[in-house]
C-alpha positions in Angstrom: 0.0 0.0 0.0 1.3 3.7 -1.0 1.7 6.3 1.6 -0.8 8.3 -0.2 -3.4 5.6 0.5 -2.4 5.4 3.8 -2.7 8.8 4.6 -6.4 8.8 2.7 -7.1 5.7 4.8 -6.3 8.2 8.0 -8.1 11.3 7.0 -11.5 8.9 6.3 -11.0 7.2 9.8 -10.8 10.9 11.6 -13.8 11.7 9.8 -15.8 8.9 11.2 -14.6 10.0 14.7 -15.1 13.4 14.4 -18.7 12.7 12.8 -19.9 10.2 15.9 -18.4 12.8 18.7 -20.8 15.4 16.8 -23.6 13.3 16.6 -23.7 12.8 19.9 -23.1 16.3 21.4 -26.2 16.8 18.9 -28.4 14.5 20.8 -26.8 15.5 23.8 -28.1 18.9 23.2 -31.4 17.8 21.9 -32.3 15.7 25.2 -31.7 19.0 27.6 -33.5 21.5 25.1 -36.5 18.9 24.5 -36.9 17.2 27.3 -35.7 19.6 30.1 -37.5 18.4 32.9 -35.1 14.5 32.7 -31.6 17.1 33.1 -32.7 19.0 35.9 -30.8 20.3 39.3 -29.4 16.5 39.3 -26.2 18.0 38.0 -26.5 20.8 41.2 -23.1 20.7 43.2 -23.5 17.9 45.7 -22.5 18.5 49.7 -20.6 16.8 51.8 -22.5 15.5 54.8 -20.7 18.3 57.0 -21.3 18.5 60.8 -19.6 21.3 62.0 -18.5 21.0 66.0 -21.0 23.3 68.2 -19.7 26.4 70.4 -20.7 26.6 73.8 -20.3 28.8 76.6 -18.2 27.7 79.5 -21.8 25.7 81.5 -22.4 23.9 78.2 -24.8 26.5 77.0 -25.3 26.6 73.0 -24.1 29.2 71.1 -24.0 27.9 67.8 -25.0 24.7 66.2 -25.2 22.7 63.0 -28.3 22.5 61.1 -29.8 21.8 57.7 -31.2 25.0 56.1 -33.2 24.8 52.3 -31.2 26.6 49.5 -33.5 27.9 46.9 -32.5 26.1 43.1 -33.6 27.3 39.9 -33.4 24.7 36.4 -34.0 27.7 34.3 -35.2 25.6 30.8 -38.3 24.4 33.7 -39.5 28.0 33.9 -43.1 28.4 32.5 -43.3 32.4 33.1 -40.3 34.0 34.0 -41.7 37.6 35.5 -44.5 35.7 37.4 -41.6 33.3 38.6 -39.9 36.5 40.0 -42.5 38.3 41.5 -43.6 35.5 43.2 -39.9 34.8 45.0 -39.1 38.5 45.5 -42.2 38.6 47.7 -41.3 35.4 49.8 -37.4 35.6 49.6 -37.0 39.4 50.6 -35.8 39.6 46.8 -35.6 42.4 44.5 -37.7 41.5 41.6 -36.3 43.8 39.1 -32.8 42.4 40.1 -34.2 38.8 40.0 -35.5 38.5 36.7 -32.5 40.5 35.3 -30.6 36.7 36.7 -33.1 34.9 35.2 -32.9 36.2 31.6 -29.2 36.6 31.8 -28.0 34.5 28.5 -24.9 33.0 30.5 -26.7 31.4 32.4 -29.2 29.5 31.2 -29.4 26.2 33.1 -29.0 25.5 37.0 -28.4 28.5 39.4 -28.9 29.6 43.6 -31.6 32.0 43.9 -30.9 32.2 47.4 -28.7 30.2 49.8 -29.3 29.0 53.2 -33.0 30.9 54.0 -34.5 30.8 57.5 -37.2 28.0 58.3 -39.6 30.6 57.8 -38.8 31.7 54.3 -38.8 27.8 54.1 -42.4 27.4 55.6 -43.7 30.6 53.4 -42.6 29.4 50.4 -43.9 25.8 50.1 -47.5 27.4 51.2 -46.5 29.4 48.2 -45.5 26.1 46.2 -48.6 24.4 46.8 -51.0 26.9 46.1 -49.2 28.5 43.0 -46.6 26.3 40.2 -43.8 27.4 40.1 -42.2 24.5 38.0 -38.1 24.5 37.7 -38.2 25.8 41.7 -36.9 23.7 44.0 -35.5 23.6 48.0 -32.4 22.0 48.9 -31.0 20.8 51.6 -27.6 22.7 52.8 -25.7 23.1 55.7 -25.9 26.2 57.9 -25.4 27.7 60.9 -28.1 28.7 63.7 -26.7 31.2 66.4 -29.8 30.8 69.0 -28.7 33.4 71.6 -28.8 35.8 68.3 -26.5 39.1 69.1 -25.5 37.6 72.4 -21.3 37.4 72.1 -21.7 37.5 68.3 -18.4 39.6 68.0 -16.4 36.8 69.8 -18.8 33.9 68.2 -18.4 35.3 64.8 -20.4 34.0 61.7 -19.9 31.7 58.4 -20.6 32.0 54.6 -23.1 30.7 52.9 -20.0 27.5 52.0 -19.9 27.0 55.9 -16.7 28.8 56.5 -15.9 30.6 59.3 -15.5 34.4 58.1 -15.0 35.9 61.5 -14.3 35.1 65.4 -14.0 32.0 66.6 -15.5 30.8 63.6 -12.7 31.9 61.8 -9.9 31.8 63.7 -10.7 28.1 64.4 -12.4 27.1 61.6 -9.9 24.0 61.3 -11.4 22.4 64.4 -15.3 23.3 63.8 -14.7 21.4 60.3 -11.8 19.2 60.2 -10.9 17.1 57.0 -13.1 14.1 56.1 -13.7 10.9 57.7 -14.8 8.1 55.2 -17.3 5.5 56.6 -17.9 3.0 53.9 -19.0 4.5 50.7 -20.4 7.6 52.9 -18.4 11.2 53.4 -18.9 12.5 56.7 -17.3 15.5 57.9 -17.1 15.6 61.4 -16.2 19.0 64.0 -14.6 18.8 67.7 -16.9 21.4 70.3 -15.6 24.7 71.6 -16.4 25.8 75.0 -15.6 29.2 75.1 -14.9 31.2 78.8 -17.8 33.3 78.7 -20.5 32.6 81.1 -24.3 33.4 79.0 -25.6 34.9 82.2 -22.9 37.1 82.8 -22.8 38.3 79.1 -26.6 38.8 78.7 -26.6 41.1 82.0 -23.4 43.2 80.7 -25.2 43.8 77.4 -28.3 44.6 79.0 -26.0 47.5 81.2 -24.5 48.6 78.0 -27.4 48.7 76.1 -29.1 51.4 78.1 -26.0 53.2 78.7 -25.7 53.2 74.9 -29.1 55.0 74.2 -28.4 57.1 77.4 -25.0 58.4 75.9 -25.4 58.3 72.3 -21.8 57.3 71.9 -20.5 56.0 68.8 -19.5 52.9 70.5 -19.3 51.4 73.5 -17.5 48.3 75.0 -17.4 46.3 78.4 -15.2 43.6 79.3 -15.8 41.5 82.3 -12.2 39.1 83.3 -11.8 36.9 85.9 -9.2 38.5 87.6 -7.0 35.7 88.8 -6.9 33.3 85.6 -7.3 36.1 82.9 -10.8 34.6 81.4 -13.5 36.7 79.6 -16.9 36.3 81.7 -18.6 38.7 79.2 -17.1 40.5 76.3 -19.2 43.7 75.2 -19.1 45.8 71.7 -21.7 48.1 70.7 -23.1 48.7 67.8 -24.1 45.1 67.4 -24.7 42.2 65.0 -27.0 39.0 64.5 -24.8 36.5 63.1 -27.5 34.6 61.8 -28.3 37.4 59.3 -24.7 39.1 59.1 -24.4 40.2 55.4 -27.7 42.8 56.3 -25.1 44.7 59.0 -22.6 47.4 57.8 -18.8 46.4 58.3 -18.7 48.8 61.3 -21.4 46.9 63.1 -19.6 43.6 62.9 -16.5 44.8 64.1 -14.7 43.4 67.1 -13.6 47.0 68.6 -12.0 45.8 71.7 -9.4 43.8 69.9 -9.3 46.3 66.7 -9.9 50.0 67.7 -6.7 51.8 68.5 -7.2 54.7 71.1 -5.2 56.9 73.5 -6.6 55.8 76.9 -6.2 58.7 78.8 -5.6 58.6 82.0 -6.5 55.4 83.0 -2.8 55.3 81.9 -1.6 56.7 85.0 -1.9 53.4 87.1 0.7 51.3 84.6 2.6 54.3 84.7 3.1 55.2 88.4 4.0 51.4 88.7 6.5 51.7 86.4 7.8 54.3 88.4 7.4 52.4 91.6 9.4 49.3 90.6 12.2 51.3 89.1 12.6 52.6 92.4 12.0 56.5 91.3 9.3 57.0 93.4 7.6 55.8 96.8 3.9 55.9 97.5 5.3 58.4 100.0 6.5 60.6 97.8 5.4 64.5 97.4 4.5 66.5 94.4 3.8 69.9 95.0 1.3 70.3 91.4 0.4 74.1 92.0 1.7 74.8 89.0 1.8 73.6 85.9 4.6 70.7 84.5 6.5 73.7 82.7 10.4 72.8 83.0 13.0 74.7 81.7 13.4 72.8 78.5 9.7 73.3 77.6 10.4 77.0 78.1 13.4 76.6 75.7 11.3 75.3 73.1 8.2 76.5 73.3 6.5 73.5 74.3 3.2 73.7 76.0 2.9 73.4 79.5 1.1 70.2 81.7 -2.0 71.1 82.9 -4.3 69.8 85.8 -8.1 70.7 85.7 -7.8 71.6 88.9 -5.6 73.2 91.4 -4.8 69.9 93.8 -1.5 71.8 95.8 0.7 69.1 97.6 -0.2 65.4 96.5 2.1 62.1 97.6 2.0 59.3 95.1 -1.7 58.1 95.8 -3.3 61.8 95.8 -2.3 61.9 92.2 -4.4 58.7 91.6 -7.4 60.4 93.7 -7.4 63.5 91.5 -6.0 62.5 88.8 -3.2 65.1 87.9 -1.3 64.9 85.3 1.1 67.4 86.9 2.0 65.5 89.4 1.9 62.4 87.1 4.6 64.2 84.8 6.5 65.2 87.8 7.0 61.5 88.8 7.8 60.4 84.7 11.6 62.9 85.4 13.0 60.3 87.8 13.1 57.7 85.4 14.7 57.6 82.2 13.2 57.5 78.7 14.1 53.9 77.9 13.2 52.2 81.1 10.1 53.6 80.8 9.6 52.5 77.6 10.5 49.0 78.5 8.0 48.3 81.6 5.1 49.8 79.0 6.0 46.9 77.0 6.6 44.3 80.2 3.2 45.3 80.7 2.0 44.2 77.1 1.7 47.7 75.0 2.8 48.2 71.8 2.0 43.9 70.8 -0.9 41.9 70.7 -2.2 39.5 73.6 -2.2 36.8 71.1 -6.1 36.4 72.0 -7.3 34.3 69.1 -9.5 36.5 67.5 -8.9 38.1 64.0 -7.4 41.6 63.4 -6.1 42.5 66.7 -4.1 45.8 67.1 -0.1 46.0 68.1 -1.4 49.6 69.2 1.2 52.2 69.2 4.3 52.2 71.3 7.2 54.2 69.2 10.8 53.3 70.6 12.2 55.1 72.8 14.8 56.3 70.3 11.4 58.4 69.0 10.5 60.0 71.7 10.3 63.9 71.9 11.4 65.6 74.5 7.7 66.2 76.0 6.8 62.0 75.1 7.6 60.5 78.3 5.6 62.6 80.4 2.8 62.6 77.8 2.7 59.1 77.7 3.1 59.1 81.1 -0.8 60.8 81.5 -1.9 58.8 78.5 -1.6 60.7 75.3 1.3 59.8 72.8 0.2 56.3 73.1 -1.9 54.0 71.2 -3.8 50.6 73.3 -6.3 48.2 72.3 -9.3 47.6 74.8 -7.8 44.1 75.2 -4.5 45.4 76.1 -5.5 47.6 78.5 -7.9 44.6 80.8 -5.2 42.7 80.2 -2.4 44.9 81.7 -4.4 45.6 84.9 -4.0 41.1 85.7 -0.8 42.2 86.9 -2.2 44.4 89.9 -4.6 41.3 90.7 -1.6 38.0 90.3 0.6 39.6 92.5 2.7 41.8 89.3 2.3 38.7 86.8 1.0 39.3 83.2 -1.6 37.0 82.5 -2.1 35.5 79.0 -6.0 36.5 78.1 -8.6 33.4 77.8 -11.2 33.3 75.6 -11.6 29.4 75.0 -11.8 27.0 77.4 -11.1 23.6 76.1 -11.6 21.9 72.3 -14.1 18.8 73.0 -14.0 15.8 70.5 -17.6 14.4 68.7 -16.8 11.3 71.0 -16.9 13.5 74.2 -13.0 13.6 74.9 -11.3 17.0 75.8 -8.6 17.6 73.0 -7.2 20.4 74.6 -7.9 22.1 77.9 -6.8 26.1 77.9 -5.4 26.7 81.4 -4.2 29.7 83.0 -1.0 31.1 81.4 1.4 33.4 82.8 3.3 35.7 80.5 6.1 37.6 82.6 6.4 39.5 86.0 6.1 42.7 85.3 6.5 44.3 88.7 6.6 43.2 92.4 4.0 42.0 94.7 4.6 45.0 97.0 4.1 47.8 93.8 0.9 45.8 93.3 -0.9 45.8 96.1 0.1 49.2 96.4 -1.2 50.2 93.0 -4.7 48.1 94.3 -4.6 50.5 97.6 -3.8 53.4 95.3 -7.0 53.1 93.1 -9.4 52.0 95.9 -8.4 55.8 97.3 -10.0 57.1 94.0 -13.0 55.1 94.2 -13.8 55.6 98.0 -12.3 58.9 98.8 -15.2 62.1 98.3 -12.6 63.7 96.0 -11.7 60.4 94.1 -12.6 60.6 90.5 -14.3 56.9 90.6 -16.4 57.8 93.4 -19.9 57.3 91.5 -18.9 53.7 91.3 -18.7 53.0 95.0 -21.0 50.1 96.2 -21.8 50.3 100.0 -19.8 47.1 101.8 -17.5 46.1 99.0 -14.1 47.5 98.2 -13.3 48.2 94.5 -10.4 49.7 93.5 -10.7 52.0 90.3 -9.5 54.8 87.6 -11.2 56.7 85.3 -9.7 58.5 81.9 -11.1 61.3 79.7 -9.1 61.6 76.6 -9.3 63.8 74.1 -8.9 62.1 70.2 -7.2 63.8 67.4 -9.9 65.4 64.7 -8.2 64.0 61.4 -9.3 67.2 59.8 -7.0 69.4 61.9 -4.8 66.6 63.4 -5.1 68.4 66.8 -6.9 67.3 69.6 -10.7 68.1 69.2 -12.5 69.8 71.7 -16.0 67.8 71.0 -14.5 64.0 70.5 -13.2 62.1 73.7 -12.9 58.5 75.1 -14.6 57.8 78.2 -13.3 54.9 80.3 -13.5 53.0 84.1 -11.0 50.6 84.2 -12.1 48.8 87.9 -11.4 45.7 90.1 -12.8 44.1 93.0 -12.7 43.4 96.0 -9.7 44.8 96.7 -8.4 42.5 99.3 -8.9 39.4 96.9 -9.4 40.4 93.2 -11.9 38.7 91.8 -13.1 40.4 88.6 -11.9 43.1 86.3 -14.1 45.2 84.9 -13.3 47.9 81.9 -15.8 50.3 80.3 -14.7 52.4 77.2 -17.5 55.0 75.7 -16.2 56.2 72.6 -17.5 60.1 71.5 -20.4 60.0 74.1 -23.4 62.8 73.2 -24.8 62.6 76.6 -24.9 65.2 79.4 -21.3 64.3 79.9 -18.0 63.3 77.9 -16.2 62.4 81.7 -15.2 58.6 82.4 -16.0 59.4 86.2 -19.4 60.8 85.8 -20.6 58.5 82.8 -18.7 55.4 83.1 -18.1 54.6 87.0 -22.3 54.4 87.2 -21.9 51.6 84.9 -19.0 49.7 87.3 -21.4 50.4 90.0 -23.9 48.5 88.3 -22.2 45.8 87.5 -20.7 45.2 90.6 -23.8 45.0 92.2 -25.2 42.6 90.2 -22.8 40.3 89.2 -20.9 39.9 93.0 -23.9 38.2 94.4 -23.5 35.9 91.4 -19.5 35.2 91.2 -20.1 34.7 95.8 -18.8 38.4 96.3 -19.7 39.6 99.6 -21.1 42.5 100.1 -21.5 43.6 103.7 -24.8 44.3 105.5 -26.6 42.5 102.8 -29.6 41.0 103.6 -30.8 37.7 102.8 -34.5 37.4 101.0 -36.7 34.6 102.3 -38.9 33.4 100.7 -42.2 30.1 101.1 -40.6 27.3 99.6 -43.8 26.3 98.0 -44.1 26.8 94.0 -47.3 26.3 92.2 -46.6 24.8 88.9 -49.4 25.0 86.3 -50.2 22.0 84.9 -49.9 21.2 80.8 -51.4 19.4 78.3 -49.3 17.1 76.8 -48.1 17.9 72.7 -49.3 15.5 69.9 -46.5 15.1 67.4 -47.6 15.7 64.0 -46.0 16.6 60.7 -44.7 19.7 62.3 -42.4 20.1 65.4 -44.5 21.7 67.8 -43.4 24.3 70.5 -41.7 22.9 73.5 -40.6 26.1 75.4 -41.3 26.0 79.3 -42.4 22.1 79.3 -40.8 20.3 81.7 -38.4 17.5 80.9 -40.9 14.5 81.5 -43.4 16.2 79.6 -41.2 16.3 76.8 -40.3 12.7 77.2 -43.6 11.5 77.7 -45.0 13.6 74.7 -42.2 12.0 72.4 -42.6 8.5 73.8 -44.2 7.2 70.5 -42.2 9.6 68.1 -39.3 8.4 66.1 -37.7 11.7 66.1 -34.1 11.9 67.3 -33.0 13.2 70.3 -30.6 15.8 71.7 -31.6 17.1 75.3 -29.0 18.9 77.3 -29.8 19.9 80.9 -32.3 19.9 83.6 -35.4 21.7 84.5 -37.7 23.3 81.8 -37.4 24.1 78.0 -35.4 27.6 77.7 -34.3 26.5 73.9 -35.4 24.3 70.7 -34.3 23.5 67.5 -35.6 23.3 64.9 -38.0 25.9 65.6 -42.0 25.2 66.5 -43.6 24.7 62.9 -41.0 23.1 61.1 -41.7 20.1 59.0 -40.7 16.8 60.2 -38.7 14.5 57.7 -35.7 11.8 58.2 -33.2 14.3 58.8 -34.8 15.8 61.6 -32.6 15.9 65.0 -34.7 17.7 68.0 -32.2 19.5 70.5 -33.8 20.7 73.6 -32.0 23.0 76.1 -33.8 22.6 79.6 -32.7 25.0 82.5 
């Protein structure tokens, strides 16, 4: 045979090849344009089984949890009528219908796509009413998971929230996203993805009373934000964890970006002089001053070398004569706080601010968290160290600052924050337990205790500037700080914008809980942390030390008769739906569901105080009933 019939033999068998592959991309195409309805959202992206691991607080309570939510589908060649298809789903879904349709007739995408992803049980519930009474053929639900966040707002800064892929975008969801959905497990021919617990150390009690505190100091104040942290002050773990403006994580994308931040680990600020306590202790353990010690602040801070170049002088709001070391504390001078910053040298001074945690993170795990602003020492002007000294010059986090003030309540040791305490395995096992962690000693036990005495004098004493926090029969030691912020228009200090803060601990004797309150540009009657922000303290030391076992002296005890009337209840018939279980008791519950077949997940003792899924959700083989009783 000739090459030339070879190749001729060749180009003929391509041919064939080439003819077959089109024929059947042909019929291919045929089937889905002619018979849409047999390619329909089989060829959807299929899910993993995931279970992501629940968060908890520290008593087991449920923060977030797993669930399957419906995702709205579309097979576009099913449609029937397009615009009535819209209209229809932009009234159920919250949609724009303008917007809708625009997606619908879009010529890119003309076969599967998400209308929306992840809807609430409700939208669920509305729209197969809707499905039932009107068709809507090429419309269908489908099963994803999501995430519920029961407590709604409650710790959602800290909590965080996922995407619509079940990934952790922020807080704890992000930062340990890892452990909530670890890689796959196979079982057989079945993918499971299973996720370890988190317990975190906030206490649900504790944080719902600080937000409540906060809340009506927010619409009080009309600040622009406002934070409270409550620590435990002897192992450094959050009890409550405060940041206002808000977020519900279970609907995060309808929040601005400046609701969802976390600003006690983000916002940068000059604390004012709250300052003064870290800064007289550095003083104290570098042995330039004694609690002892005199300042005579008639005057201004004005030495020679401010003459020489002009700079400003120190000023006091008040004239406070002769103080010693703890009268500066009480009143709050920053004259006499400057005086005490010339018997120490630039450097050393800059080095116990860092011992103390300024100018680095805390290595809290929570995503973005500030250094602050701490330039070297080489940077200093000639009027920094006394200006840092009252506060100014200086840039803290809200977590830096809580954090610093463990020191006066372990004795001068640095305490690592806590925020989670302990990683819990599906089976039950603890995979890591978060103890107490001590960074450095920053100063000794003497300058600590002192510092403690120090601030109790500016709580207590009728001059002190913390006196609106005092609490009849318990000792709290205390410091307020008014500082002024820079206007970025000018890039002086502004004479409208301040930072008002109370940064308190008590009891004195024996620490057991640090409180800090920071209300950024209040609107109020006031702009002072003493008059705005020490009510607050007041109020949360009243509340929460019968709670934590904080005596309080000359407290009485309420009696009450020991005799409760329960009403009694009906007992719930299961249907298709769940019904509502809130306030039954936990035999009711048990006998109501002792002929069901639904699956069980009860947590507690007592009465119903949560449920999920929700009262009126349908009942099908994936259902899982989880019932919280307190």
């Amino acid at each position: 045979m000739s090459s030339n019939d070879i190749n001729s033999q060749r180009f003929r068998i391509f041919l064939i090849i080439l003819f077959i592959v089109t024929a059947a991309l042909i019929v291919q195409y045929a089937v889905i344009m002619l018979a849409p309805g047999n390619s329909s959202v089989k060829d959807a992206p299929q899910f993993p089984n995931m279970e992501r691991g629940g968060i908890y607080d520290r008593n087991g309570r449920l923060l977030a949890i797993q669930t399957r939510l419906d995702s709205v589908t579309g097979w576009i060649p099913e449609f029937k009528n397009k615009e009535n298809t819209a209209r229809y789903l932009s009234e159920v879904l919250s949609l724009d219908e303008t917007e809708l349709l625009a997606r619908f007739n879009d010529p890119t995408r003309q076969g599967f796509l998400y209308i929306k992803r992840l809807i609430s049980p409700t939208e669920s519930h509305n729209l197969k009413i809707l499905m039932g009474e009107v068709k809507l053929p090429g419309i269908r639900l489908e099963k994803e998971q999501g995430r519920n966040y029961p407590e709604k707002e409650l710790a959602s800064h800290l909590i965080g929230y996922v995407g619509t892929d079940n990934t952790g975008l922020d807080g704890i969801e992000y930062t340990f996203n890892q452990i909530l959905a670890p890689p796959s497990i196979t079982t057989g021919d079945e993918k499971i993805l299973y996720g370890n617990d988190i317990y975190l150390t906030i206490d649900v009690n504790t944080q719902y009373i600080t937000e409540q505190i906060a809340r009506r100091a927010f619409e009080e104040h009309k600040p622009e934000s406002l934070m409270i942290m409550v620590m435990d002050a002897k192992t450094g773990e959050f009890y409550s964890y405060v940041s206002l403006p808000s977020f519900d994580p279970n609907n995060f994308s309808s929040y601005s970006r400046e609701e969802r931040n976390n600003l006690p680990a983000t916002l940068t600020y000059e604390p004012g002089s709250v300052m003064k306590i870290f800064s007289l202790a550095s003083f104290m353990e570098l042995g330039g001053i004694k609690p002892q010690d005199t300042f005579d602040t008639s005057n201004s801070y004005n030495p020679d070398i401010f003459k020489k170049y002009k700079i400003p002088p120190i000023t006091d709001l008040g004239q406070y004569g002769v103080l010693d070391t703890t009268g500066i504390l009480v009143h709050s001078s920053n004259v006499g706080t400057a005086m005490a910053s010339d018997t120490v040298r630039s450097i050393d001074h800059y080095n116990m601010l860092k011992n103390f945690g300024f100018g680095n993170k805390t290595g809290i795990p929570l995503p973005g968290e500030s250094n602050g602003i701490l330039n070297t020492a080489k940077k200093w002007s000639i009027r920094s160290k006394p200006t840092i000294a009252i506060g100014q010059e200086i840039g803290v986090s809200a977590l830096q600052m809580i954090t610093a003030a463990t020191v006066f309540t372990n004795s001068g040791i640095l305490l690592k924050p806590k925020i989670i305490d302990k990683v819990v395995s599906p089976e039950g096992k603890i995979i890591k337990d978060y103890k107490r962690e001590s960074v450095r000693e920053v100063v000794s036990p003497e300058v600590a205790e002192s510092i403690l005495l120090m601030m109790e004098q500016a709580v207590s004493s009728p001059q002190g500037t913390v006196r609106r926090a005092q609490v009849p029969g318990l000792r709290i030691s205390g410091k307020s700080g008014t500082a002024q912020r820079i206007d970025p228009e000018t890039g002086t200090y502004s004479d409208e914008d301040f930072m008002a803060s109370v940064l308190a601990i008590f009891p004195t004797e024996d620490p057991k809980l640090i409180v800090y309150v920071i209300i950024e540009d209040p609107k109020g009657q006031s702009y002072y942390g003493g008059r705005i922000a020490s009510p607050i303290v007041k109020e949360l030391a009243e509340t929460l030390s019968p709670y934590y076992g904080i005596a309080i002296e000359d407290n009485q005890l309420l009696e009450h008769s020991s005799s409760v009337i329960i009403p009694s209840r009906n007992f719930l018939k299961i249907d298709s739906t769940i019904p509502d279980f809130k306030g039954m008791s936990k035999r009711d519950v048990l006998f109501s569901l002792d002929n069901s077949d639904i699956p069980l997940n009860l947590k507690g003792e007592g009465w119903v105080v949560f449920q999920f899924p929700p009262a009126g959700e349908e009942i099908n083989d994936e259902t899982t009933l989880y019932l919280e009783f307190k």
